[in-house]
N, C-alpha and C positions, 0 to 999 in steps of 0.2 A: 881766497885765503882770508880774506877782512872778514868776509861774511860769515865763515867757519869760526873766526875769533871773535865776533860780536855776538855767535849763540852760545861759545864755549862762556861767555863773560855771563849773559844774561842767565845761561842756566845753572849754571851754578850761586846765583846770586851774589856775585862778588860786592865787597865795600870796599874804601881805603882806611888804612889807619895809619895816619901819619904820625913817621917818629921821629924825631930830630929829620935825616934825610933816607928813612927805609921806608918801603913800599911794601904792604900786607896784603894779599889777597884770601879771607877766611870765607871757609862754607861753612853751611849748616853742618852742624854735627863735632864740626872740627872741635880737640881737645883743647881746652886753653890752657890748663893747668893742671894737680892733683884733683881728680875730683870734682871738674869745672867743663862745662860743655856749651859752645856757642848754637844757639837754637835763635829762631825769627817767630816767636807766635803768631798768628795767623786767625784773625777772625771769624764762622763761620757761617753763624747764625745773629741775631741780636729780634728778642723777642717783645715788641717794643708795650704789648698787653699785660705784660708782667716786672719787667726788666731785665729777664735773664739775659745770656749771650752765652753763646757755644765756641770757645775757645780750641785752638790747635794748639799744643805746647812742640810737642812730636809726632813722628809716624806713632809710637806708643802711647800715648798721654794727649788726652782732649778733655777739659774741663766742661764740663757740662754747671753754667754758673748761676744762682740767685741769689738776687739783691736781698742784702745784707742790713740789721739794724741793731746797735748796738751803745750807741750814744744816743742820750736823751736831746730832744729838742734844744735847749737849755744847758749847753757843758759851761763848769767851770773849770778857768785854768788859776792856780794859786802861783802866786810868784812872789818874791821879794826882791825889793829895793832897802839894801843894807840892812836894816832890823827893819823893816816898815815891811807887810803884809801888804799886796794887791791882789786884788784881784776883777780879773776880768771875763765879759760872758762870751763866748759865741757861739754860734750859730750850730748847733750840732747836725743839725741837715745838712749843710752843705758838706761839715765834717767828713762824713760818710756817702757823701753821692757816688763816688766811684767805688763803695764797698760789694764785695759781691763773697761768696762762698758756695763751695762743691761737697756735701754731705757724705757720696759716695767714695772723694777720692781727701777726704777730712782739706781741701785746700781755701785757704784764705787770703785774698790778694785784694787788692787795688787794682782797679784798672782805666785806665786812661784813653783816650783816640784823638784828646786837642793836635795833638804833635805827631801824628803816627800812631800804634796800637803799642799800648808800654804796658806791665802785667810785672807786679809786684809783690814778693808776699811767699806764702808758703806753700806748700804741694802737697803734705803727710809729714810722715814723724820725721823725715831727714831729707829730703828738697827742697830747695828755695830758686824763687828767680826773680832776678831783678835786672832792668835794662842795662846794658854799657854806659858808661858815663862819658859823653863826650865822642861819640861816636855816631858817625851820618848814618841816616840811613841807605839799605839798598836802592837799587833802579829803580827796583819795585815800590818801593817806599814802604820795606818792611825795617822798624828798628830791632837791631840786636839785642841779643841780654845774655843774660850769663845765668846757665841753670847749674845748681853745682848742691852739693852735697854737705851736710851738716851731722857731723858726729863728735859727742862731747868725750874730751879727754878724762874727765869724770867718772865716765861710765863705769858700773851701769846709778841709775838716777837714786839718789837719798833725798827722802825729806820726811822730817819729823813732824809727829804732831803729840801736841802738848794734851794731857787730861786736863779738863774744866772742875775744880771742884766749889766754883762759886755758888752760894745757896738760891736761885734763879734761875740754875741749870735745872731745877724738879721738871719733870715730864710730865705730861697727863696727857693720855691719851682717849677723853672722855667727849672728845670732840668732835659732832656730827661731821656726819658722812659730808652733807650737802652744804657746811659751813666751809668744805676745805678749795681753796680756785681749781680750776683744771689748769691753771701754770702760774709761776710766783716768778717776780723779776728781781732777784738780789740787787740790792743798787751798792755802787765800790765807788769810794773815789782810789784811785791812783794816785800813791805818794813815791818819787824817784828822790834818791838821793844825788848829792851832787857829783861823785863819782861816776856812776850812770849818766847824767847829764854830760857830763865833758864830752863822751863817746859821741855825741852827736853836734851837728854841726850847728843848730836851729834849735829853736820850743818847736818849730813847726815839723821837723822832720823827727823830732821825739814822738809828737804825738798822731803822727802816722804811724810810725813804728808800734803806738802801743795801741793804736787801735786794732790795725791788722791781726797784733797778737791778739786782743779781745776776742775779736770776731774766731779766729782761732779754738781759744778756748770755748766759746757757745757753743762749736761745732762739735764739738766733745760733746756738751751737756747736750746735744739733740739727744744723747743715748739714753737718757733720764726722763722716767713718765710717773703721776699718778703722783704731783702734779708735774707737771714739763716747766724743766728750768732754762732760763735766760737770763745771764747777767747786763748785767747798764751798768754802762760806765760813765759817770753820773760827772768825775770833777779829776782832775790831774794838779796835783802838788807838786812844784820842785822847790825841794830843801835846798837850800845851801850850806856849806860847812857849820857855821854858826848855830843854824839850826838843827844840825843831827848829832847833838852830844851824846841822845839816850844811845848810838851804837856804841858800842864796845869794841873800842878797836887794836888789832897787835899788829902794827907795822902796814900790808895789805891785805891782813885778814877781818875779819868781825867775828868776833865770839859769840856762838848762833845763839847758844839758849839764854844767855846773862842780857843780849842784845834784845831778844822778844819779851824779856820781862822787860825791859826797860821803854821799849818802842811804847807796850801795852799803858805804860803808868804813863809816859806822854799825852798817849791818847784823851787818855784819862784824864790830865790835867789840862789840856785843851775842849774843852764841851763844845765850845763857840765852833770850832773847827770842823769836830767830825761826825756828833753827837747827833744828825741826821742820817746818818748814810748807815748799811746793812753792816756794812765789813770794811775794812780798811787794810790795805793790803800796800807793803813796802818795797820797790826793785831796787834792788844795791849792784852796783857794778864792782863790791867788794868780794872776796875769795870765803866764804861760810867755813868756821872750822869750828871745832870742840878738842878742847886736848882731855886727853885721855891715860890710859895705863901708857903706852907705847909713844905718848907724844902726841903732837896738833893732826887729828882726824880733817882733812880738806875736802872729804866724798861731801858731807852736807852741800844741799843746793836749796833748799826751803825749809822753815818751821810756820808752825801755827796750833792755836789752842782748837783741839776736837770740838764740833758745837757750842763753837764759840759766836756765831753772828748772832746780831741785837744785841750782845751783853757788854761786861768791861771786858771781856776777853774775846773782841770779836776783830783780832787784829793776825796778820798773819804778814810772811817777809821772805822773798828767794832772791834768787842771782838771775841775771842776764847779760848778755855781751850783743851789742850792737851788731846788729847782717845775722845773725844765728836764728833767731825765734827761739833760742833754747829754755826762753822762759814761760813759752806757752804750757808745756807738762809741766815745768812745776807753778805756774800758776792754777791750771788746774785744779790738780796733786791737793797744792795748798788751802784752795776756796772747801774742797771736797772736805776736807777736815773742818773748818768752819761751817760747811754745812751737815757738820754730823758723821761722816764716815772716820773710822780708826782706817788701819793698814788690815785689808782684804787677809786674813786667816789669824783676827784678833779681836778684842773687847776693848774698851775705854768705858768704865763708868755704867753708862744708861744705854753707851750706842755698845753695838756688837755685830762685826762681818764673821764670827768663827765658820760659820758656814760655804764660807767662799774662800779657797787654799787659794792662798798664796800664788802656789804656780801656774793657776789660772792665766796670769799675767794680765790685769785689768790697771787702770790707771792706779787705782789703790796698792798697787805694789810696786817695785821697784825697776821687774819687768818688760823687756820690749824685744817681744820675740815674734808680737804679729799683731795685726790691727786689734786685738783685744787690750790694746798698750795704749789704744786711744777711746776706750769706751769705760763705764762703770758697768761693775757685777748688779748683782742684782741686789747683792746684800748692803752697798750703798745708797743705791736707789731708796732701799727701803728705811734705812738711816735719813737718807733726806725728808723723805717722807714723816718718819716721824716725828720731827723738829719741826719742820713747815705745822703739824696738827698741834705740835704743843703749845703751849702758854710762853712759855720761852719764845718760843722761834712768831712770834705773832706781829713782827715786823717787816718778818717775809712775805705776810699775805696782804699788806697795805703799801701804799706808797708815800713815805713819810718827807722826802725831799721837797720842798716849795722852791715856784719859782720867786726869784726876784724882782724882775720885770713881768707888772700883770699879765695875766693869759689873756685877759681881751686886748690888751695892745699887740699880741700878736694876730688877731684874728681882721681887725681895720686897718690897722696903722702899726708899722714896725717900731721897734722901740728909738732907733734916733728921729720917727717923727713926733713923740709925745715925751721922753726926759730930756728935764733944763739940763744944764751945763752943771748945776748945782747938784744935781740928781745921779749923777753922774760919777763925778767925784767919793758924792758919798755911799754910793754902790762899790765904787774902785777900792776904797783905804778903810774898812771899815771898822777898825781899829782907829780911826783916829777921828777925835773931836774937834771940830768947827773946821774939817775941811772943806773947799770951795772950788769953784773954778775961776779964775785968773785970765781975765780977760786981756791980754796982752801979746805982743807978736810972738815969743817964744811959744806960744800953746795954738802956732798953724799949719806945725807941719804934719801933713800929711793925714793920715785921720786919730792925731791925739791931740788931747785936752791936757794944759796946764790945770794941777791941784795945788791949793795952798796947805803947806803943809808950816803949822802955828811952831812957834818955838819949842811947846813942850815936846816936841820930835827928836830935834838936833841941837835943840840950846838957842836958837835964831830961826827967826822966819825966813822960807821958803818956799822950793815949789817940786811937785814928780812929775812926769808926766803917767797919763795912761790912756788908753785906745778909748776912742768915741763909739758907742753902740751902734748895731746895724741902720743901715738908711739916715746917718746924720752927713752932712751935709761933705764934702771929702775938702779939706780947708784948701788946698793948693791946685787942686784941678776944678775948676767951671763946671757946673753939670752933671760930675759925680758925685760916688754916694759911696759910704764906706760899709765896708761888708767885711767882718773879722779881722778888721786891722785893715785890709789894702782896699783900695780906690779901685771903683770898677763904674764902666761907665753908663748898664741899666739899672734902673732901681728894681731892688727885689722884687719879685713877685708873692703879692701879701699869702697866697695860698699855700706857699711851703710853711708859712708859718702858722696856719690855724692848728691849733693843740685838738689830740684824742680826748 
């Protein structure tokens, strides 16, 4: 009888979930909620000449996965401290080490094996899985997750795009064949406002979040050739209230179109800020409306100006909600307009999809009746195509972002073995003049550096703190070395760092 109960327990994989004093025993498959199914992924392959991994999700669903690249060597994260501007660099490789994506099955996940096999992220237009929080694993040592189902109350997806009628929009299409790349890497930085921030617990677990979605969205653009697009997600901004006055806001909505004129004249008055990057693209954790004949329209979920990247109108802005990924289509949706497409069976200007109806259902429309909801027609394609050749779009075909920490210090020597303390600082606040580092006990904890921050800041002298560069010394642990903020105890190895 024991032995019958120790195979009924192992075969079915049982766990405990302790609750107050109830005992759970769940299997695979079992329902947890609307729409919520407990599954064990299951490793099956790991291809270690490529990186791939061949993943189990279920009896139906195995990811077939490759490594994934989507952040630049070199991310910036922008942060503030009260009115003061930081910012700091890290390490985008490591960023993305656990990035992987399934082109066949559109999935974009994280994946992990420190702790067991953990698998995060998304699966196509409406699956997600993310582990149990707080939950042991099986006998087996598989950890649980929770696969469950994403469909927006919204539906079906709006998102506008704006006509460019700036004189910089002219086309010419007079440009060689053999001048145009065989793929262009739009570079974004990522700006969240602080409503969207709140939703998360961390910067660190935001900016998982938004990578996954990246990676996400690329997955899309694999359907785009002639040249092959891939975005980089070059820098992450989090505004705080103070700083997002250009939205327009009524209560918990934002008024979409008065808000993308305004986001764009920001832009625009900030050079310093964004006047490298392709596109500039805004997540609001706010409700998108437009009032109208009949009152506040709330279907909006993104705008953005048509072939608008390179120009003053090269900025674009949708909704997301934290655990959803709902903002990977209209991130797309929205980029796709900045890179030249209107909405699939229409004109804008210079661009034109009339050619491709509508009920096609291709990302360019509103559409999601079959994997065509996750591809471009053809007649974007060739929108992109012709922006990338124009004179306009000629920012797309170079890479206009520099680092800030020289490329040869990544190549010998990681950036905390070659910037002073001084160097440091004035990479962090760049905004502010005769800041320094502050050699005193408050600037040892952990891997940040005290900055002098001069009275014309706050009226009196001070100090911020901000994070010490890779490989500088980790102030509180012996021996280590600090890598993106936290203490670890090998020093990097200089070869993730040598630059393409």
């Amino acid at each position: 009888m024991l032995v019958k109960t120790l195979e009924h327990f192992i075969r079915y994989r049982c766990f405990l979930v302790i609750a107050v004093t109830f005992l759970f025993c769940l299997t695979e498959g079992t329902p947890l909620s609307h729409g919520e199914t407990l599954v064990f992924p299951k490793l099956l392959q790991s291809r270690s000449e490529n990186g791939g991994k061949v993943i189990k999700i279920t009896d139906d669903l195995t990811l077939n996965l490759e490594k994934s690249s989507v952040v630049e060597k070199e991310f910036l994260l922008r942060t503030y401290q009260g009115h003061v501007m930081q910012h700091t660099y890290l390490d985008g490789e490591v960023l993305e080490e656990d990035l992987y994506h399934d082109p066949r099955s559109f999935a974009s996940v994280m994946v992990s094996e420190e702790n067991g096999l953990q698998v995060e992220g998304v699966l196509g237009p409406e699956l997600r899985i993310k582990p149990m929080s707080g939950q042991e694993r099986t006998m087996e040592g598989d950890v649980p997750h929770v696969l469950y189902e994403y469909k927006d109350d919204k539906s079906p997806f709006q998102g506008k795009g704006v006509p460019v009628t700036e004189r910089s929009a002219n086309i010419s299409e007079r440009q060689q064949a053999n001048q145009i790349p065989a793929a262009v890497y739009p570079e974004l930085i990522i700006v969240v406002d602080s409503t969207f921030r709140a939703q998360f617990t961390s910067n660190k677990t935001l900016l998982k979040y938004l990578i996954i979605t990246m990676n996400s969205v690329n997955v899309r653009y694999l359907t785009v050739s002639n040249p092959t697009v891939q975005l980089k997600f070059r820098a992450l901004e989090i505004l705080t209230a103070a700083e997002e006055t250009f939205l327009q806001r009524v209560g918990n909505m934002v008024v979409a179109l008065q808000s993308l004129n305004q986001w764009r004249d920001y832009v625009n008055r900030n050079p310093d800020k964004y006047n490298i990057y392709d596109a500039v693209y805004l997540v609001t954790g706010l409700d998108m409306a437009q009032y109208g004949y009949y009152g506040w329209d709330v279907g909006l979920m993104g705008y953005a100006f048509i072939g608008g990247a390179c120009g003053i109108h090269k900025v674009g802005y949708g909704e997301d909600t934290v655990g959803t990924f709902r903002g990977v289509r209209i991130l797309a949706h929205e980029v796709g307009h900045l890179l030249g497409c209107p909405h699939d069976g229409s004109s804008s200007g210079y661009y034109s999809s009339v050619n491709c109806p509508w009920n096609d259902g291709f990302i360019m429309s509103y559409k999601e009746e079959s994997s065509k909801s996750m591809k471009f027609s053809h007649c974007c394609n060739d929108m992109i195509t012709r922006l990338v050749w124009s004179q306009k779009g000629a920012c797309l075909r170079v890479k206009i972002t520099k680092r800030k920490i020289r490329g040869k210090y990544f190549i010998r020597e990681l950036p905390g073995d070659v910037l002073s303390r001084d160097k440091v600082c004035q990479l962090a606040f760049p905004r502010v003049s005769g800041t320094r580092f502050m050699a005193d006990d408050r600037g040892k904890e952990n891997c940040h550096a005290r900055c002098f921050m001069p009275a014309s800041v706050y009226g009196y002298n001070t100090s911020l703190p901000t994070f010490l560069p890779d490989n500088a010394r980790c102030n509180e642990n012996g021996g280590t070395r600090c890598l993106n903020g936290d203490c670890v105890v090998n020093r990097t190895r200089h070869s993730l760092y040598n630059p393409k």
